[in-house]
N, C-alpha and C positions, 0 to 999 in steps of 0.2 A: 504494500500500500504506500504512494506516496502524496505527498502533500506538500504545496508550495503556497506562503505567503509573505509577499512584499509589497512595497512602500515608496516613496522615495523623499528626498530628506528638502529642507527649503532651497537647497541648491542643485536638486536635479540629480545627486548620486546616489550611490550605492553601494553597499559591500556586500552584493550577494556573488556566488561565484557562479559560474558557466558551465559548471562541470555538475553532471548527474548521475547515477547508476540505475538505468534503465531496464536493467534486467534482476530488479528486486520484486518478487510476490507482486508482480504488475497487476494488484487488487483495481487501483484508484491514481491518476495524476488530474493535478490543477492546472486547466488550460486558460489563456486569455484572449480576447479578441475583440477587434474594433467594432464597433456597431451606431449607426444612428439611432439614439431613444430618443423616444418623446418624455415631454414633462413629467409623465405618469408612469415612468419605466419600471415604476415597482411591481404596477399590475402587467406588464411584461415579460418579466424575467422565465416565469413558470414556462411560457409557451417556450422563450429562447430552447428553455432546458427539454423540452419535449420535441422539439425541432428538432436539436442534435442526436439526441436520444434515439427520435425513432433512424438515424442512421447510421448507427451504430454497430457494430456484431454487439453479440449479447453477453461477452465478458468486459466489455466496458461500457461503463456509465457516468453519466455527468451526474453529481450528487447536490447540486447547489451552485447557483449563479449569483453573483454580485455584479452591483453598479459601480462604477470607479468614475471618480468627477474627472472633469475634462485639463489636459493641463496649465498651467499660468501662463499669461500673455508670454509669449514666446519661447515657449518651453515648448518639450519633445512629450509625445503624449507618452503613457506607461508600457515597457516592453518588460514580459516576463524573464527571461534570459538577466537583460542586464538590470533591473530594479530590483531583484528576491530578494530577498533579504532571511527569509529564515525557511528550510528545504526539513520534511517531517517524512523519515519512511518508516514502517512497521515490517516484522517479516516475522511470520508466524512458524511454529514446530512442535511436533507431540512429540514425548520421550517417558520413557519409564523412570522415576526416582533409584538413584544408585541406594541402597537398603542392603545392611550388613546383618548378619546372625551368628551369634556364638554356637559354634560346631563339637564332635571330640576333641579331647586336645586341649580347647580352650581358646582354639584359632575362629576368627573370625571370618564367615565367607558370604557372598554376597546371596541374596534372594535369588531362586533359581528363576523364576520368572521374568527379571531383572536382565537376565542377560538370553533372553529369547526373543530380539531381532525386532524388525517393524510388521510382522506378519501377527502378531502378535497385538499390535497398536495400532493398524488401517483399518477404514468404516469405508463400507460401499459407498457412501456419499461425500469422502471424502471430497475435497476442491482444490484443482491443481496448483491452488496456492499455498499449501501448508508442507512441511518437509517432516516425513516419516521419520526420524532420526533413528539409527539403529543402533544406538550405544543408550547404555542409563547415565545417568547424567545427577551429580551432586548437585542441586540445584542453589546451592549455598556459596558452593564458589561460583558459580555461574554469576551469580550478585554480585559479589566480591568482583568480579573479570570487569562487570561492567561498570561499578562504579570506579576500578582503578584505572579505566580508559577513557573514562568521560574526564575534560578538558580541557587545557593548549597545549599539543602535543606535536611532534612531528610524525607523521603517519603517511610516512615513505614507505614503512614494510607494507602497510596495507595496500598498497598500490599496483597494479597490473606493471612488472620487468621492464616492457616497454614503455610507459608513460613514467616510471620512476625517480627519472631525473630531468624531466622535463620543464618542470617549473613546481616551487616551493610547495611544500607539502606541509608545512606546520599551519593547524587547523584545530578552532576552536568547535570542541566537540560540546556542545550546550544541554545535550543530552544521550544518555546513552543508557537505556531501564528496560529490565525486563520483569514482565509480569504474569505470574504463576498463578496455575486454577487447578485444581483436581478435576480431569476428565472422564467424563462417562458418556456409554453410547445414546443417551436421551438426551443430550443437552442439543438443543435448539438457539440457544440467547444469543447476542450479543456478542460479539470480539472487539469491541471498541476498548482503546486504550484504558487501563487500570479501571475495566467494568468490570472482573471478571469475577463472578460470584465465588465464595468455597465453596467446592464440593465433595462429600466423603461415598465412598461406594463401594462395598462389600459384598463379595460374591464366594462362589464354592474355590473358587481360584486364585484371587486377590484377598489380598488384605488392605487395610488403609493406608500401610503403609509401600505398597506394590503398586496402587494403581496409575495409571496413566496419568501424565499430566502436560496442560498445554501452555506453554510461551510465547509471550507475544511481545517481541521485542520493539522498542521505541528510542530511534535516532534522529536525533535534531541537530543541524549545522547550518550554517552560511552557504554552505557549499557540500558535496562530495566527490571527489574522485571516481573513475572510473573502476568497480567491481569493489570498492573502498565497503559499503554494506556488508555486502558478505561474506567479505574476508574480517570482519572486525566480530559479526554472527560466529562464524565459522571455528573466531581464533577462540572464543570465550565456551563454543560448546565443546574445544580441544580441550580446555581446562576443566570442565566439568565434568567429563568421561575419565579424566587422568592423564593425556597423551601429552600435555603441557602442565606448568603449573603455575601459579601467582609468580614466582620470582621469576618467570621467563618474561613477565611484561614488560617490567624495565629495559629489557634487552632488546625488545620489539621497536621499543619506542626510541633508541637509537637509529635506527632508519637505514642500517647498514644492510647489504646485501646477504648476507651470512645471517643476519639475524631473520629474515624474509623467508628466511626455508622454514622459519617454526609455526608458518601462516597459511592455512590452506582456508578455501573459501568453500561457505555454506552452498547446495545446489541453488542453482538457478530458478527455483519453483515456480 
């Protein structure tokens, strides 16, 4: 899902940046464009939105149309590209909770269910926007990953080899939250940002502590990078399976080549 909102400042600029990642959970983008209204464009905007709508394919939709005033005597009117000023993407994924048990011995081993794959975690209706994750995932560090990434960083590693030195890559990352639901096969509701009800679900084969659970990860920037999403998705659910760990961040975020191998990016969903 993404989302674009900007502005522009009394002088006509902007600090949003020109760079996107187009190929995140393409739920939703915010588009603009020029229009004559009339006086009354309020009671307009609805048909605008059902105009575009009905010419559409049917995995995108316009969800909402604004009016933008016109711009000051000799000013450039509003271009989405160069005005953004704050870029909002979400990328969603179901995983099982990493869940430990004291065994013989006295050793600890994980929940067998736990480690039984995404055939285990797919719904017929699923929506090819969500990513089956096939690893369990501590969803403790997972937090931890994102709030030790969120702010002004250099995020070179996250950057596609080829576009990596191309132009500066330290970026304020304004948000970067992931929020957790206990998922079950009835839920119907809502996946909007930090809606996400608790849910507990007990069956012959889960426990509470077993069952599925969905994240819905939420990135705000000025800007991003090209595949910069979900390589930053990708890096934090490396940490939450175990394949990385909190003290590899630091090393990320020097922006070196060498450090770029410990970053692999979430699917394309």
């Amino acid at each position: 899902d993404y989302h674009e909102e900007g502005s522009r400042d009394d002088n006509g600029d902007s600090d949003g940046s020109r760079e996107s990642s187009n190929d995140v959970n393409g739920v939703s983008q915010s588009i603009f464009s020029q229009a004559s209204l009339s006086d009354s464009y309020g009671e307009e905007l609805w048909r605008i939105r059902r105009a575009i709508n009905s010419r559409l394919p049917r995995d995108i939709v316009v969800r909402s149309v604004y009016g933008l005033p016109p711009p000051p005597p000799g000013g450039r009117p509003f271009e989405a590209r160069r005005d953004v000023q704050t870029k909002r993407y979400t990328y969603r994924l179901r995983f099982r909770k990493k869940r430990m048990v004291a065994v013989a011995g006295g050793r600890m081993q994980m929940i067998d269910i736990c480690s039984s794959g995404p055939n285990t975690l797919r719904r017929a209706h699923d929506p090819n926007s969500i990513w089956i994750c096939p690893w369990a995932l501590d969803e403790r560090l997972v937090q931890k990953a994102c709030k030790l990434l969120s702010g002004s960083h250099d995020f070179s590693c996250f950057v596609v080899k080829s576009d990596r030195r191309k132009r500066d890559n330290n970026i304020d990352l304004k948000k970067f939250k992931v929020t957790l639901r206990d998922d079950d096969d009835d839920d119907n509701g809502s996946e909007d940002d930090e809606s996400y009800p608790a849910k507990v679900k007990k069956s012959g084969e889960e426990t509470s502590e077993a069952i599925p659970c969905s994240a819905l990860f939420t990135l705000e920037a000025g800007g991003f990078r090209r595949q910069m999403v979900r390589r930053l998705v990708g890096f934090a659910v490396d940490i939450g399976r175990g394949y990385c760990c909190l003290d590899d961040i630091p090393k990320v975020l020097t922006g070196t080549d060498e450090a770029a191998s410990l970053v692999n990016a979430a699917p394309a969903c």
